[in-house]
The first five atom37 places (N, CA, C, CB, O) and aatype in JSON, in Angstrom:
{
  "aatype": [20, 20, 20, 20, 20, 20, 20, 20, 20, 20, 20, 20, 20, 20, 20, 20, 20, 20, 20, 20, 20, 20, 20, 20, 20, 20, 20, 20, 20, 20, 20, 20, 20, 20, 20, 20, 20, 20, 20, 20, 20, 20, 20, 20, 20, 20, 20, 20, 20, 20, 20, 20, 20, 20, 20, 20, 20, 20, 20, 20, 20, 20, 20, 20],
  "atom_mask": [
    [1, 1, 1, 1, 1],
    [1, 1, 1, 1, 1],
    [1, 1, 1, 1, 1],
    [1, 1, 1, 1, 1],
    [1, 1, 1, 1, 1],
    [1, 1, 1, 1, 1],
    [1, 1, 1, 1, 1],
    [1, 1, 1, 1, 1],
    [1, 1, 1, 1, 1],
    [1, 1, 1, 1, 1],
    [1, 1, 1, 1, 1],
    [1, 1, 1, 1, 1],
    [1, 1, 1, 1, 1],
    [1, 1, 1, 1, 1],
    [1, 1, 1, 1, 1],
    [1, 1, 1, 1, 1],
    [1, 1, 1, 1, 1],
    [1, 1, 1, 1, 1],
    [1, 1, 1, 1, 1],
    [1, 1, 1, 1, 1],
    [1, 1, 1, 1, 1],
    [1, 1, 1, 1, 1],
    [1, 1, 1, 1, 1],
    [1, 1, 1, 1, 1],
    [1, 1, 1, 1, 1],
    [1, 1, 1, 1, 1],
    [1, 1, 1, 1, 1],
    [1, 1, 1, 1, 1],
    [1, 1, 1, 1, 1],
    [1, 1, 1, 1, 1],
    [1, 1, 1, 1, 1],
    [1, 1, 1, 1, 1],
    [1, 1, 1, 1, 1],
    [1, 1, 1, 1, 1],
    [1, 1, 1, 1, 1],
    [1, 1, 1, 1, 1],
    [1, 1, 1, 1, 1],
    [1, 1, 1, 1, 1],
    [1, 1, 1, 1, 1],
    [1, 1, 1, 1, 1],
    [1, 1, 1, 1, 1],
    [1, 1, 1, 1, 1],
    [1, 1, 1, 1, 1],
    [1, 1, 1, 1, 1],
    [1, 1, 1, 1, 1],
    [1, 1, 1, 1, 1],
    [1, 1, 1, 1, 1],
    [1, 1, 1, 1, 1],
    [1, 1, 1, 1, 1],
    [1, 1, 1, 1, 1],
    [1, 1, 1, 1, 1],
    [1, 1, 1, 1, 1],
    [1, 1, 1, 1, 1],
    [1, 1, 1, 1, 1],
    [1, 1, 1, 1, 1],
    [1, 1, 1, 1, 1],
    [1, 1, 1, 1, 1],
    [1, 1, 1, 1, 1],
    [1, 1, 1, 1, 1],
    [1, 1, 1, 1, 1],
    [1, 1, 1, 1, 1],
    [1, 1, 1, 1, 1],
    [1, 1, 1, 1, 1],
    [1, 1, 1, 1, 1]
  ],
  "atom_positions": [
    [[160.08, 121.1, 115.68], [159.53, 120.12, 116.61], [158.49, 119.28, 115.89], [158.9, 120.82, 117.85], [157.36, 119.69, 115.62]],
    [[159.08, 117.7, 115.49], [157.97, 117.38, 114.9], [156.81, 116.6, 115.42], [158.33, 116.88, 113.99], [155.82, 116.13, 114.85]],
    [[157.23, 116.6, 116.71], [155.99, 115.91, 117.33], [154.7, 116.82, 117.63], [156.43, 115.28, 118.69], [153.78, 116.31, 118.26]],
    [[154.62, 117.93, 117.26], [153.98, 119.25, 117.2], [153.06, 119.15, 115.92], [155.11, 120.51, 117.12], [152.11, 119.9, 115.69]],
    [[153.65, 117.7, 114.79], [153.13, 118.04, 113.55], [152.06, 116.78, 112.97], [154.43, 118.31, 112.55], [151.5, 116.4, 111.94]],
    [[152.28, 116.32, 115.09], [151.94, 115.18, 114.47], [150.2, 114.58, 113.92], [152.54, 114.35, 115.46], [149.28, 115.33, 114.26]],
    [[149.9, 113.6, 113.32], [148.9, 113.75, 112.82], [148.17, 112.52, 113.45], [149.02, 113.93, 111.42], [148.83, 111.52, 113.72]],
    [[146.87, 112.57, 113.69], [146.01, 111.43, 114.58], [146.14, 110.56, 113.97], [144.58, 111.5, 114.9], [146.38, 110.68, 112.77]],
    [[146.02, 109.32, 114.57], [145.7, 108.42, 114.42], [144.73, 107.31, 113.49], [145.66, 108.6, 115.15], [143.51, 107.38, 113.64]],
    [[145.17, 106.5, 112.73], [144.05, 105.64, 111.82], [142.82, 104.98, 112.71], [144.88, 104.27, 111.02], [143.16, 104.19, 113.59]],
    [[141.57, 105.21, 112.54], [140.48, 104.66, 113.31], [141.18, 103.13, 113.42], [138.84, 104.8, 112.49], [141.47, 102.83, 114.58]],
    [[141.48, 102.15, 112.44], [142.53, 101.33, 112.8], [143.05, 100.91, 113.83], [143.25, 101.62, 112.47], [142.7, 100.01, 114.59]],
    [[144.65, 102.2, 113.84], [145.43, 102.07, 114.54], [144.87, 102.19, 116.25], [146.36, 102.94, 113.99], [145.39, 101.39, 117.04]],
    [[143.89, 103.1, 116.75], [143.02, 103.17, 117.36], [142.25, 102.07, 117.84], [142.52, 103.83, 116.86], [142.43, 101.85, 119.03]],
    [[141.44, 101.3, 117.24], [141.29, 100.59, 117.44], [142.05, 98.87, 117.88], [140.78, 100.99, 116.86], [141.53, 97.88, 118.4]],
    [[143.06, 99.06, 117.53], [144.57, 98.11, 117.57], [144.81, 98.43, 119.05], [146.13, 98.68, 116.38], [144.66, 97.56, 119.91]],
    [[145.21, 99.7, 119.35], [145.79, 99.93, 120.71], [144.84, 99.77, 121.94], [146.34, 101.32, 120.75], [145.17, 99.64, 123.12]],
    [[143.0, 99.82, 121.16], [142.25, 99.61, 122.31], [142.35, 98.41, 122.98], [141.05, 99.78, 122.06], [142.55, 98.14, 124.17]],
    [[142.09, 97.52, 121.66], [142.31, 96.55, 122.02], [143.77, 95.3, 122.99], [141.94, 96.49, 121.04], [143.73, 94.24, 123.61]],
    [[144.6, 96.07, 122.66], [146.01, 95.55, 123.2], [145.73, 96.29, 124.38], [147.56, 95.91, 122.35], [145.96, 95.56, 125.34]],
    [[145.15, 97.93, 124.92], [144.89, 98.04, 126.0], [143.93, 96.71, 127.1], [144.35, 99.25, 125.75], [144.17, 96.24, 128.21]],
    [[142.9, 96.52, 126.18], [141.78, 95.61, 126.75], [142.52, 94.3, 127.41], [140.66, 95.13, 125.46], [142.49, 93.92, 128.58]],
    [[143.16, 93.75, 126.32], [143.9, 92.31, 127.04], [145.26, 92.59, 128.23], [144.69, 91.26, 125.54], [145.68, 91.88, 129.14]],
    [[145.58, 93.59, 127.87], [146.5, 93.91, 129.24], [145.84, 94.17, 130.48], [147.36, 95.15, 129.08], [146.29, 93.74, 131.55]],
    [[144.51, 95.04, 130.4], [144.23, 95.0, 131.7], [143.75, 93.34, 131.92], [143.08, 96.21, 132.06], [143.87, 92.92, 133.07]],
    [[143.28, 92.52, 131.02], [142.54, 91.7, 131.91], [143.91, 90.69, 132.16], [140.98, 90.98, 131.19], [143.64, 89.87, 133.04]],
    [[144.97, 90.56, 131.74], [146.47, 89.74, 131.81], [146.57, 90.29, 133.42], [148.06, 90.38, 130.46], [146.95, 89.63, 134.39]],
    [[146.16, 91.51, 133.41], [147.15, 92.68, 134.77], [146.03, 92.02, 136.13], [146.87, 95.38, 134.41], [146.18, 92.49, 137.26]],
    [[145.04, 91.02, 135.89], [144.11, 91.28, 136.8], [144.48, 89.74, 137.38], [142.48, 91.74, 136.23], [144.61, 88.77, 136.63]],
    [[144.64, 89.69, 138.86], [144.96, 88.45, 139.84], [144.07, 87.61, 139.31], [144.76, 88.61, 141.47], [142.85, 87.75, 139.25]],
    [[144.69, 86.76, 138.96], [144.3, 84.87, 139.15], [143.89, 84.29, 140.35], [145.54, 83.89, 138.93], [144.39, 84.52, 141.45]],
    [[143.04, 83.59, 140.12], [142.76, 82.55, 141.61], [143.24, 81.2, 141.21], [140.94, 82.33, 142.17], [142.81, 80.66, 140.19]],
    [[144.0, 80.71, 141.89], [144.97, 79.53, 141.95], [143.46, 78.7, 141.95], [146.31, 79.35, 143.49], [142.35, 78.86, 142.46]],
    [[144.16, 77.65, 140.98], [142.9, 76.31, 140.34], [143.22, 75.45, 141.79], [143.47, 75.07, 138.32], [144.29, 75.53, 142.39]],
    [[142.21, 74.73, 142.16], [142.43, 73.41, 143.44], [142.07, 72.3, 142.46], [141.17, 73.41, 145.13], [141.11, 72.1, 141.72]],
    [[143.35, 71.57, 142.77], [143.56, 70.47, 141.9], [143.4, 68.98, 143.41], [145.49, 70.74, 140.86], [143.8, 68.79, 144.56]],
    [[142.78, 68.46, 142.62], [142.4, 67.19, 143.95], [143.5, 65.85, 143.46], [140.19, 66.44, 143.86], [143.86, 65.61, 142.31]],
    [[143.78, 65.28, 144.4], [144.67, 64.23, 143.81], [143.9, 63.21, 143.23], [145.58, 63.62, 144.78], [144.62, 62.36, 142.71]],
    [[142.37, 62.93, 143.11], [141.91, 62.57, 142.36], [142.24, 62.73, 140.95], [141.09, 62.8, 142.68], [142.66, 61.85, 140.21]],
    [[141.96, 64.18, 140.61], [142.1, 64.86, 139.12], [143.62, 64.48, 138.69], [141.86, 66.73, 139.15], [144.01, 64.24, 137.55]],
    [[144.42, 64.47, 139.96], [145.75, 64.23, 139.64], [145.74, 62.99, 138.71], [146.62, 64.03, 140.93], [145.81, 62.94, 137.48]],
    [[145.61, 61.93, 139.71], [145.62, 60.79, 139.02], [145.07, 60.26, 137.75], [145.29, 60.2, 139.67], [145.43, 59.39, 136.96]],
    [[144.02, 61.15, 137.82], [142.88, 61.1, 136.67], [143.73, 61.32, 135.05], [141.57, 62.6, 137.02], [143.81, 60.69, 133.99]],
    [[144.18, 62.42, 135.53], [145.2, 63.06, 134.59], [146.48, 62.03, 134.29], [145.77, 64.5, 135.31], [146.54, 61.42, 133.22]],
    [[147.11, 61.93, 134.92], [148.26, 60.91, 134.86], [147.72, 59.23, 134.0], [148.75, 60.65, 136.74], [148.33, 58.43, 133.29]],
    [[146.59, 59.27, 134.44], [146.1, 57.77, 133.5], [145.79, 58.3, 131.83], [144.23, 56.95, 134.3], [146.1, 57.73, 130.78]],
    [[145.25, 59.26, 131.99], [144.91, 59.98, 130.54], [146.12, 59.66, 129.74], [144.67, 61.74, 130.59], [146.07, 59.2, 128.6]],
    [[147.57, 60.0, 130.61], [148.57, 60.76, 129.62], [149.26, 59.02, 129.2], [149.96, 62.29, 130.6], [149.85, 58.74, 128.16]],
    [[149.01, 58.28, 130.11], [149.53, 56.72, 130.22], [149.17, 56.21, 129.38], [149.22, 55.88, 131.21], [149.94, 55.37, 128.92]],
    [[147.89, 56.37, 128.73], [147.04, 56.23, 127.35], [147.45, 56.65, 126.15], [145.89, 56.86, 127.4], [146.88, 56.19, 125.16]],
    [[148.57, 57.64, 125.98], [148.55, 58.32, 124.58], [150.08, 57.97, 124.84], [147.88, 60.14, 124.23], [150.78, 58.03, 125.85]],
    [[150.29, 57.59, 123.51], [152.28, 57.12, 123.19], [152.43, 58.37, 123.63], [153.22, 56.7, 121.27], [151.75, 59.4, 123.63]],
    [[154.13, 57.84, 124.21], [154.94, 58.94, 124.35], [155.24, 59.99, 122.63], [156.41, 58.15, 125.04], [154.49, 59.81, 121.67]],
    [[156.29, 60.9, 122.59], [156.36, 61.7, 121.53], [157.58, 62.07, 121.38], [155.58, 62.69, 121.56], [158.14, 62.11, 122.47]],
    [[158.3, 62.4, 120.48], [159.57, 62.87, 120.63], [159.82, 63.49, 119.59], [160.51, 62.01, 120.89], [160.34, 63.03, 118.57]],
    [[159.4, 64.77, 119.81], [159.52, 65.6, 118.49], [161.22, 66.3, 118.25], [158.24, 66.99, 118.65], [161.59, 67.06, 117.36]],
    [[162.01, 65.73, 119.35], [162.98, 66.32, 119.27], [164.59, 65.65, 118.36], [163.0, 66.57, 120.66], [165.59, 66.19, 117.88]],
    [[164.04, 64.03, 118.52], [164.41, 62.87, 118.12], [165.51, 62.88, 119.23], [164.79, 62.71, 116.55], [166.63, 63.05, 118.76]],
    [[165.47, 62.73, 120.55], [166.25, 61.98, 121.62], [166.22, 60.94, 121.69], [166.09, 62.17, 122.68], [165.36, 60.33, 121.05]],
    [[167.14, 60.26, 122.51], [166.89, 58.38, 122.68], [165.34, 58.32, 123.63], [168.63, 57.36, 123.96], [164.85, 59.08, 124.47]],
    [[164.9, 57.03, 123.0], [163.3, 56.95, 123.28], [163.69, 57.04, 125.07], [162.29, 55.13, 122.53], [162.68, 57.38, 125.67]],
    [[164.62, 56.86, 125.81], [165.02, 56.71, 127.3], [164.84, 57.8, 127.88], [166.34, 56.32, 127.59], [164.75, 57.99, 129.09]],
    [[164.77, 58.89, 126.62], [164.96, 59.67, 127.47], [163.2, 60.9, 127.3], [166.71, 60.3, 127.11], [163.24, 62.13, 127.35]],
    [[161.87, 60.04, 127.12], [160.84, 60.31, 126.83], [160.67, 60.47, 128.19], [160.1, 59.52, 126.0], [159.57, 60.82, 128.63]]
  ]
}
């Protein structure tokens, strides 16, 4: 049985799993939905009206 043989852990590795524990609980913990005003909406939408379109994919520019 070799899980009987097995040997602890690297302070490391230990430390690795605390941490991947740490961000899961706080991933695992409810969100409060952002209130977005149609102000901000718009606000936002003029921002993006400002910066060229992009097409990193090289589609027809029609289809930006």
């Amino acid at each position: 049985m070799e899980w009987l043989e097995f040997k602890p852990w690297t302070r490391e590795v230990e430390q690795r799993l605390a941490n991947q524990a740490a961000r899961l609980h706080t991933l695992s913990q409810p969100v409060a939905k952002p209130q977005v005003t149609l102000a901000q909406a718009y606000h936002l939408q003029s921002l993006l009206r400002r910066c060229p379109r992009t097409n990193p994919w090289g589609h027809p520019s029609a289809e930006c």
